[in-house]
N, C-alpha and C positions, 0 to 999 in steps of 0.2 A: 431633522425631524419636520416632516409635513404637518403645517396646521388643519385643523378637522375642520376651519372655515374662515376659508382665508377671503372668502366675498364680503361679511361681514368687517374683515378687518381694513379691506378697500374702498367700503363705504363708509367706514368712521372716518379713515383718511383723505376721502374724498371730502366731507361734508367741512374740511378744515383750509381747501386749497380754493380758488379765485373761482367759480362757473363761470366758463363761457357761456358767449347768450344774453339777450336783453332780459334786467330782472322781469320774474313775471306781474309784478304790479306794476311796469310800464308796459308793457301790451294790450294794444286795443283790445276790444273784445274779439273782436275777429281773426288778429293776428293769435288770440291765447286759442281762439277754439283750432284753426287751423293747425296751429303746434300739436297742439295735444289729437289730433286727428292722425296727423304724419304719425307721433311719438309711439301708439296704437296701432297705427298698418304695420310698425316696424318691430314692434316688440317680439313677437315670436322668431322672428329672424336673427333678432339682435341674441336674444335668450339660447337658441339653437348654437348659433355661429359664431362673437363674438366673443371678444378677452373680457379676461375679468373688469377692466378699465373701463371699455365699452356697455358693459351691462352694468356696472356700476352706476355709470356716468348717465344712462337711460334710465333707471332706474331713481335715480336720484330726482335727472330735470322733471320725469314725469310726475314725482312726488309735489316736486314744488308748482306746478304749471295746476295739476288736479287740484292743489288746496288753495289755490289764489280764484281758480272756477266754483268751486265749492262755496268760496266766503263770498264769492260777486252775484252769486243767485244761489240763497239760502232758500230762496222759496220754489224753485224749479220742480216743475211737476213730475211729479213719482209713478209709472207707469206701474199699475198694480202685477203686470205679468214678472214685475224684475224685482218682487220679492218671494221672501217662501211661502207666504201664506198664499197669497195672488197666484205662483205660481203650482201648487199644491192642487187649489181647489179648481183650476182648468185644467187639470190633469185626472180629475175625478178623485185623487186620494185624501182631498178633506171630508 
């Protein structure tokens, strides 16, 4: 019997085994934005082409690298076109 989601189930089992990788609260800032830069160029590639382990595993570091950037610049400015409303009313549809 195939499971109807078996990526889910390799990310529970992921999130239980060792990450390779420096944690992301020891990463300069430079080093976290650079990762997460790489981790972005690659994701559609990864998404496309890669095993379930590999998307997993991208998935996962990016999760944790995003919420380590998120909590170290809470105040980061919010460019109004990269929301819906911002991005609605330069479209003319508000």
């Amino acid at each position: 019997m195939r499971l109807r989601h078996p990526y889910r189930l390799v990310l529970a089992h992921q999130q239980e085994e060792t990450v390779p990788g420096v944690p992301a609260d020891q990463l300069t800032d430079e080093a976290l934005e650079r990762e997460l830069k790489h981790l972005h160029e690659t994701r559609h590639d990864t998404f496309l082409h890669g095993s379930e382990d590999a998307l997993a595993f991208h998935t996962s570091r990016t999760s944790e690298l995003e919420a380590d950037y998120l909590r170290r610049n809470p105040d980061r400015v919010i460019d109004a076109r990269r929301t819906r409303h911002g991005s609605r009313e330069l479209s003319g549809q508000d």
